[in-house]
N, CA, C and O atoms as a Tripos MOL2 file, in Angstrom:
@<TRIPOS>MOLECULE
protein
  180   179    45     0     0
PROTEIN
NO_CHARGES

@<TRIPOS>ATOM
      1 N          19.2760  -11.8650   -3.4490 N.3       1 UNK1
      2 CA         17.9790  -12.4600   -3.7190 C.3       1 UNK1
      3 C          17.2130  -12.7070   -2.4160 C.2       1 UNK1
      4 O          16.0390  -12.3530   -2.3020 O.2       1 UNK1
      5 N          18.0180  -13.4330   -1.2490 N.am      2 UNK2
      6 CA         17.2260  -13.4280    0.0190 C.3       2 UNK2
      7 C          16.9880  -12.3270    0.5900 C.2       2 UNK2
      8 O          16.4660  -12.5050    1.6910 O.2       2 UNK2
      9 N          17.1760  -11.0550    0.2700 N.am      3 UNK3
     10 CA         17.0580   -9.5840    0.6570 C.3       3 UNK3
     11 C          15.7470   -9.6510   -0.0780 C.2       3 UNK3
     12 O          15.0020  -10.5110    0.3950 O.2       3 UNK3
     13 N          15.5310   -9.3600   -0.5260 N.am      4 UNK4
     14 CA         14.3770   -9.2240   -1.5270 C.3       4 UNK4
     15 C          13.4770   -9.4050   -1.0440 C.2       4 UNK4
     16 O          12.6560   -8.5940   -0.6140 O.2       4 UNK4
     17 N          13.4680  -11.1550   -1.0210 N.am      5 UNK5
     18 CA         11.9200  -12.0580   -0.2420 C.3       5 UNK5
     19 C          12.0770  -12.1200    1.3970 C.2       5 UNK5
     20 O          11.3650  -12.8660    2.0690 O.2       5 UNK5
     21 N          13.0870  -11.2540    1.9770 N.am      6 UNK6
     22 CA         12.6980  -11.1850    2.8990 C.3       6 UNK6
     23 C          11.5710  -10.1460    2.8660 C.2       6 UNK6
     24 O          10.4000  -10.2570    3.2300 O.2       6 UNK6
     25 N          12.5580   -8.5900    2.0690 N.am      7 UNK7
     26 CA         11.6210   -7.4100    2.3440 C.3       7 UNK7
     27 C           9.8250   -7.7130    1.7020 C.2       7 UNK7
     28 O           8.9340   -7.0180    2.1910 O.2       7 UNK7
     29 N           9.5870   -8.4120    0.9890 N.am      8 UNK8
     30 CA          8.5190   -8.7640    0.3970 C.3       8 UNK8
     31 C           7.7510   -9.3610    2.0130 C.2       8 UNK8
     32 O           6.8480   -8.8490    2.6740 O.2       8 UNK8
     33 N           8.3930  -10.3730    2.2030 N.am      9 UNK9
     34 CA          7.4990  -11.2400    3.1530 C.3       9 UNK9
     35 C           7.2660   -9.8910    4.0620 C.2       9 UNK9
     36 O           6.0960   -9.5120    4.0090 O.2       9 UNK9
     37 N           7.9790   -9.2210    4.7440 N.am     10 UNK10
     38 CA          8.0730   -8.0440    5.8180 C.3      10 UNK10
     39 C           6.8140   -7.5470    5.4420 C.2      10 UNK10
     40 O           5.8980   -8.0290    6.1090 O.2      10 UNK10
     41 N           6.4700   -6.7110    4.5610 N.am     11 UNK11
     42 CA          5.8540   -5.9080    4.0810 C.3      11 UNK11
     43 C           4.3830   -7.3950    3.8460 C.2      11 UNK11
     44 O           3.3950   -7.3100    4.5760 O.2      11 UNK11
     45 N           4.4490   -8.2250    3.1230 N.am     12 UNK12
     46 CA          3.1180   -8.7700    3.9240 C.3      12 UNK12
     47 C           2.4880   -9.2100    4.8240 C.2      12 UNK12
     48 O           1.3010   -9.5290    4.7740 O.2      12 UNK12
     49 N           3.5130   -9.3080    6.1500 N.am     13 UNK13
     50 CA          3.2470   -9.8330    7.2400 C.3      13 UNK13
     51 C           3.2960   -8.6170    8.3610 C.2      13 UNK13
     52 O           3.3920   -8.8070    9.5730 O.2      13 UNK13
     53 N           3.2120   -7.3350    7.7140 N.am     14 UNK14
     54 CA          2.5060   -6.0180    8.2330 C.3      14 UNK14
     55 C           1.5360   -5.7820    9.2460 C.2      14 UNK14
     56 O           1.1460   -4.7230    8.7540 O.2      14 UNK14
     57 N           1.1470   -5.8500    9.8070 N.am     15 UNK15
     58 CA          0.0510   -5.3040   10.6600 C.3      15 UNK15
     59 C          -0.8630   -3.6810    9.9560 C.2      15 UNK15
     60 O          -0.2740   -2.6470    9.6420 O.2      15 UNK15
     61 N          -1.6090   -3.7960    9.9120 N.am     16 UNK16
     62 CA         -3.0410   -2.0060    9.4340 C.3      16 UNK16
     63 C          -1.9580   -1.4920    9.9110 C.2      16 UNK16
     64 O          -0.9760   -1.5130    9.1700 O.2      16 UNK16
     65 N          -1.8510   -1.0080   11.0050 N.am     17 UNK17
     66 CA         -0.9790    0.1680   11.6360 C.3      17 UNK17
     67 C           0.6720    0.3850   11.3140 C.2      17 UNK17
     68 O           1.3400    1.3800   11.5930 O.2      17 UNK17
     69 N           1.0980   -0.8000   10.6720 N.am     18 UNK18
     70 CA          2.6110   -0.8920   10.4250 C.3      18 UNK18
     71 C           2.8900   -0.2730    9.0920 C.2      18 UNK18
     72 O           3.8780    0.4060    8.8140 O.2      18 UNK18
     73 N           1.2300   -0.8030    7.7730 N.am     19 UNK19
     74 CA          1.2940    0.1610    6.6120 C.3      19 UNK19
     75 C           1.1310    1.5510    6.1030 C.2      19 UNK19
     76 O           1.3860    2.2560    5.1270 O.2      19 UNK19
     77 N           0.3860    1.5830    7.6710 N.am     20 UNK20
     78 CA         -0.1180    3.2140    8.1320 C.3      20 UNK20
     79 C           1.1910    4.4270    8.4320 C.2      20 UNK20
     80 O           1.3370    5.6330    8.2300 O.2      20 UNK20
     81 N           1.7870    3.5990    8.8710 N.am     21 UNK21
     82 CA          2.9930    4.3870    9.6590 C.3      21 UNK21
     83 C           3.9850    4.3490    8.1890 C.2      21 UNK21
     84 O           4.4300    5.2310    7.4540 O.2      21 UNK21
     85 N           4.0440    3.2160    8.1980 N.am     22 UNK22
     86 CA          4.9570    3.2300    6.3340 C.3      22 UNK22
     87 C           4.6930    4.4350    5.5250 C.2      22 UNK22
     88 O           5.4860    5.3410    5.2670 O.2      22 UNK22
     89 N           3.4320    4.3080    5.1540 N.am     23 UNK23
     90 CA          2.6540    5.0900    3.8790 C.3      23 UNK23
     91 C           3.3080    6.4340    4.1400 C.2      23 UNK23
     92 O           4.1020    7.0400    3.4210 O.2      23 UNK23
     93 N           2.6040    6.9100    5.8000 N.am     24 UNK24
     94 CA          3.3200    8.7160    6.5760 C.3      24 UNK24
     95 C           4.4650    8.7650    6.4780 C.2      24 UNK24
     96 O           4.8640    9.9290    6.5190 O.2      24 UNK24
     97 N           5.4380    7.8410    6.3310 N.am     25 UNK25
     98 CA          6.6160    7.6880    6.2990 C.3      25 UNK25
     99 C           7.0440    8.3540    4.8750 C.2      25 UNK25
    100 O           8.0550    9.0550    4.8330 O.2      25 UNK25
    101 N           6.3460    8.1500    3.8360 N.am     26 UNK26
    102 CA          6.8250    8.4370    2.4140 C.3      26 UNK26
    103 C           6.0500    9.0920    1.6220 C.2      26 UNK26
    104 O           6.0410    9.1300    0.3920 O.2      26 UNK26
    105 N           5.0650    9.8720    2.7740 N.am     27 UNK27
    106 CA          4.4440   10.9300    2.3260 C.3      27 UNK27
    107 C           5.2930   12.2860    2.3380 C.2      27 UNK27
    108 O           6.0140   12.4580    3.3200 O.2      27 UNK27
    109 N           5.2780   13.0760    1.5340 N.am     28 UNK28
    110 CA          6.0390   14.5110    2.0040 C.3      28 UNK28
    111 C           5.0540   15.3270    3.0660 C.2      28 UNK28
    112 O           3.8390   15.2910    3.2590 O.2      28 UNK28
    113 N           5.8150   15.8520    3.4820 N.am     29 UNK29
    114 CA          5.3120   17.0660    4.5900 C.3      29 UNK29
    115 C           4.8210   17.8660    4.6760 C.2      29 UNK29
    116 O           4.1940   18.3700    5.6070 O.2      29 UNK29
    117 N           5.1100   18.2730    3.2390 N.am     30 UNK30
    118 CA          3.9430   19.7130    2.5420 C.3      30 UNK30
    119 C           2.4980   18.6820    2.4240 C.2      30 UNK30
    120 O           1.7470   19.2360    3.2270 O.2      30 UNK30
    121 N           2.1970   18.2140    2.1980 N.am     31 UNK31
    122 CA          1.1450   17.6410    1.6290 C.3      31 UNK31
    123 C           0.2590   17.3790    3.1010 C.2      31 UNK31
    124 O          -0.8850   17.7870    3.3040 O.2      31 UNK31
    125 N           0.9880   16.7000    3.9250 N.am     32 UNK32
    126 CA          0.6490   16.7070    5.2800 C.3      32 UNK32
    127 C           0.1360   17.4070    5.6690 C.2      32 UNK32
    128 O          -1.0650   17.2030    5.8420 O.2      32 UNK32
    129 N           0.9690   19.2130    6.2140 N.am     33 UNK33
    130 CA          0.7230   20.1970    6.3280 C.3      33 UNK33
    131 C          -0.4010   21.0330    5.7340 C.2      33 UNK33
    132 O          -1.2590   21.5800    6.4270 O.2      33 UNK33
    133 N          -0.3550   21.0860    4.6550 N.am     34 UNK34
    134 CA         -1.5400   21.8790    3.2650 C.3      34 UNK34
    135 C          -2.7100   20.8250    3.6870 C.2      34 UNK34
    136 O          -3.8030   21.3730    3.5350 O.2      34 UNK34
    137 N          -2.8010   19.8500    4.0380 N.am     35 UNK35
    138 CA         -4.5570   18.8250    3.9060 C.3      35 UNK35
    139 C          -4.5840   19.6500    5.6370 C.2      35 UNK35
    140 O          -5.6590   20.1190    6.0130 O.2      35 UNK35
    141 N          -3.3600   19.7470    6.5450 N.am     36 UNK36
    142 CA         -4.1700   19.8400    7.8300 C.3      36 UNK36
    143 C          -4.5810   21.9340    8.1330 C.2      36 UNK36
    144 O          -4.8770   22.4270    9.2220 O.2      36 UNK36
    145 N          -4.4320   22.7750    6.6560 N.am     37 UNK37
    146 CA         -4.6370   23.9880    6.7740 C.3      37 UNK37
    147 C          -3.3150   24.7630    7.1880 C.2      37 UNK37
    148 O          -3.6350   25.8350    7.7040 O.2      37 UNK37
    149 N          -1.8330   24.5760    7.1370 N.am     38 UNK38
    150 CA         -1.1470   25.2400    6.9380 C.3      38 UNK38
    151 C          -0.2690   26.2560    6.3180 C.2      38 UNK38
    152 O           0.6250   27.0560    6.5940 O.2      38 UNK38
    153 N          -1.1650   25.7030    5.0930 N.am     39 UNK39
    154 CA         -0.5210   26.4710    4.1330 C.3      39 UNK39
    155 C          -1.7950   27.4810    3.1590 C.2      39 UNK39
    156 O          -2.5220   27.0680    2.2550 O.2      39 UNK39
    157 N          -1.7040   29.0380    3.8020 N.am     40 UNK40
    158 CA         -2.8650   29.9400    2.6440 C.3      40 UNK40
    159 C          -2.8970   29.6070    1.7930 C.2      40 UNK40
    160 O          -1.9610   29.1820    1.1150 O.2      40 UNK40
    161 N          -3.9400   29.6820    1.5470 N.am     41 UNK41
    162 CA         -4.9770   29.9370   -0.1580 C.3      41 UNK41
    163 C          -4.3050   30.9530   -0.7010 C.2      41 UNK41
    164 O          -4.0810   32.0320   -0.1530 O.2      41 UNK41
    165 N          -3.9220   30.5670   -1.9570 N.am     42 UNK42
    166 CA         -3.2330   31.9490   -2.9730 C.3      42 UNK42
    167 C          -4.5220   32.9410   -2.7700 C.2      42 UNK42
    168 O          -5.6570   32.4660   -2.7530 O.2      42 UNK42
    169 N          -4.3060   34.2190   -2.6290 N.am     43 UNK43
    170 CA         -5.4480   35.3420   -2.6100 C.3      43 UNK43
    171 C          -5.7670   35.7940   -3.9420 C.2      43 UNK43
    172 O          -6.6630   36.6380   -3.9490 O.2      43 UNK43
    173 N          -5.1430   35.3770   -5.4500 N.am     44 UNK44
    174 CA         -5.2080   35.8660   -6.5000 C.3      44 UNK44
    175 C          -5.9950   35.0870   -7.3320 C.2      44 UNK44
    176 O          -6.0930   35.4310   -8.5100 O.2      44 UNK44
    177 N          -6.8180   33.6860   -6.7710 N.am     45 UNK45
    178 CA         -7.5100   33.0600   -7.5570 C.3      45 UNK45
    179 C          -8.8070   33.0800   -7.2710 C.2      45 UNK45
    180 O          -9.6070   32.4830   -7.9930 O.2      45 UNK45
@<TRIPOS>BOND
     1     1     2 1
     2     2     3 1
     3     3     4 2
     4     3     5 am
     5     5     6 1
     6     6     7 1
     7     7     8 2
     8     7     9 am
     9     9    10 1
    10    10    11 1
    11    11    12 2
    12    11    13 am
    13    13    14 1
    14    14    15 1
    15    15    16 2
    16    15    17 am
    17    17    18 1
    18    18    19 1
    19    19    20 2
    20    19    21 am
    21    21    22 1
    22    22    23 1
    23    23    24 2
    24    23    25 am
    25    25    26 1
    26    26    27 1
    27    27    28 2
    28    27    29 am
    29    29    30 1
    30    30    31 1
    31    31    32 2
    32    31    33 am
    33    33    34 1
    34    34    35 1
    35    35    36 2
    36    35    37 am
    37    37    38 1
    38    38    39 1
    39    39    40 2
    40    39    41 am
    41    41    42 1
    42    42    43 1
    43    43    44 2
    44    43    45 am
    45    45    46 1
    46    46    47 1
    47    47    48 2
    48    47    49 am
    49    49    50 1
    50    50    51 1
    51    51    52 2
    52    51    53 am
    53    53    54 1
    54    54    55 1
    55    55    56 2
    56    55    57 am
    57    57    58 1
    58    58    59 1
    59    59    60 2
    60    59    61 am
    61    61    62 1
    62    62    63 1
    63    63    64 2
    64    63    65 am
    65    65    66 1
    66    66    67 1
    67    67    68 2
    68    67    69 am
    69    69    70 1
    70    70    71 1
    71    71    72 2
    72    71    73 am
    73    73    74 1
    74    74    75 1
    75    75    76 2
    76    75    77 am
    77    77    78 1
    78    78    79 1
    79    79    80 2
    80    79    81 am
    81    81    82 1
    82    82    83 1
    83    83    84 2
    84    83    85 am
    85    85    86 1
    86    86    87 1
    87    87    88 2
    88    87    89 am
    89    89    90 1
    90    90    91 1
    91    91    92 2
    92    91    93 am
    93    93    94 1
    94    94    95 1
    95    95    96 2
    96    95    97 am
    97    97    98 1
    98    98    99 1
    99    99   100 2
   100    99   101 am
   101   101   102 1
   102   102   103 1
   103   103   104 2
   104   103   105 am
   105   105   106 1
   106   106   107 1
   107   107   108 2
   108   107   109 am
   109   109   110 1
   110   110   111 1
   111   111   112 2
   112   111   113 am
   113   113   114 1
   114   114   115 1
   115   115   116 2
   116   115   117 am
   117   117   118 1
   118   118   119 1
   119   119   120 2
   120   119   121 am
   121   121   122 1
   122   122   123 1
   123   123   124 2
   124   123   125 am
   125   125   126 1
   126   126   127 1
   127   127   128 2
   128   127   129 am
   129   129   130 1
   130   130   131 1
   131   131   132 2
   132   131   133 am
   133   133   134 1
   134   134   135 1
   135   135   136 2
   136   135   137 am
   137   137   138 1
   138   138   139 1
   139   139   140 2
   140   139   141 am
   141   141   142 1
   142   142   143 1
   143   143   144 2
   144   143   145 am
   145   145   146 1
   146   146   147 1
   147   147   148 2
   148   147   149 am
   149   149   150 1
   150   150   151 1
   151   151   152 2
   152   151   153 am
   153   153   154 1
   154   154   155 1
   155   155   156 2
   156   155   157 am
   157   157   158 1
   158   158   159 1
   159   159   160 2
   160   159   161 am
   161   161   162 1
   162   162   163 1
   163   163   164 2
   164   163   165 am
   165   165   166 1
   166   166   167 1
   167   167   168 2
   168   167   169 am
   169   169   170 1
   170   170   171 1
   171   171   172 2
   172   171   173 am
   173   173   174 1
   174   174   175 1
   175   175   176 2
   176   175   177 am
   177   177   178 1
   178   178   179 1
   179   179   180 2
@<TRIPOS>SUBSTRUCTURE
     1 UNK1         2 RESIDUE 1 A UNK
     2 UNK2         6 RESIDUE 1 A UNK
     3 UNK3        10 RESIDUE 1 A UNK
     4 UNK4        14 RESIDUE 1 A UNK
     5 UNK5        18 RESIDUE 1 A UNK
     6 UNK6        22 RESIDUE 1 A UNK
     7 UNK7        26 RESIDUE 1 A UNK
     8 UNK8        30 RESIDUE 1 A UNK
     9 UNK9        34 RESIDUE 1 A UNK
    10 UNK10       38 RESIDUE 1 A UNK
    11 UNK11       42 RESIDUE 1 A UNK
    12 UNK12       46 RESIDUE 1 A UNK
    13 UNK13       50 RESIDUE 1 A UNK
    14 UNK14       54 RESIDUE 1 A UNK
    15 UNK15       58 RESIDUE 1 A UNK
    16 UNK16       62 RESIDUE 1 A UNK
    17 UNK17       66 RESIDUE 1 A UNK
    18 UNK18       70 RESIDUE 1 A UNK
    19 UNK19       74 RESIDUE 1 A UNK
    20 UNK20       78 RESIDUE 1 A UNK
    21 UNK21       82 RESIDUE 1 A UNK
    22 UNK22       86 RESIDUE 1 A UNK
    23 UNK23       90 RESIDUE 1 A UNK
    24 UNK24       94 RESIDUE 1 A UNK
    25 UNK25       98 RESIDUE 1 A UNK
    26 UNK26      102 RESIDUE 1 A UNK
    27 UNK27      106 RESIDUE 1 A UNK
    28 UNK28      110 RESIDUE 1 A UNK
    29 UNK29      114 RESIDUE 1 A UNK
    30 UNK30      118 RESIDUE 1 A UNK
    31 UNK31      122 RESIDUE 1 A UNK
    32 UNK32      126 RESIDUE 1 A UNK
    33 UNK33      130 RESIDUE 1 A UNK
    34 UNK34      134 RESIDUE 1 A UNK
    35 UNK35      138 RESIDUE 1 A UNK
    36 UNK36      142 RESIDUE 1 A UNK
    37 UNK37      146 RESIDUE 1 A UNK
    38 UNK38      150 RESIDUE 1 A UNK
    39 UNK39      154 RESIDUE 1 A UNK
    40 UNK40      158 RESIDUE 1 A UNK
    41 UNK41      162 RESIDUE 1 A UNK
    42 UNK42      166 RESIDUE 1 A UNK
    43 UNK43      170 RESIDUE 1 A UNK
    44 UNK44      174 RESIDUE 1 A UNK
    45 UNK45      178 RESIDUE 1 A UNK
């Protein structure tokens, strides 16, 4: 139970840049990659 409200408190006592880095953290990589133009356009659509 004190696991818990710790990770709770953690996560609100965050800093912008600490949720920023989180979020990239549990983003996948394709998705990353494909928004920054790595990945072609299918040529058949």
């Amino acid at each position: 139970m004190f696991a818990f409200a710790r990770r709770v408190h953690a996560r609100w006592t965050m800093t912008p840049q600490e949720r920023h880095n989180l979020r990239l953290a549990s983003t996948p990589l394709a998705v990353i990659s494909a928004s920054l133009g790595a990945h072609p356009r299918s040529y058949g659509a």
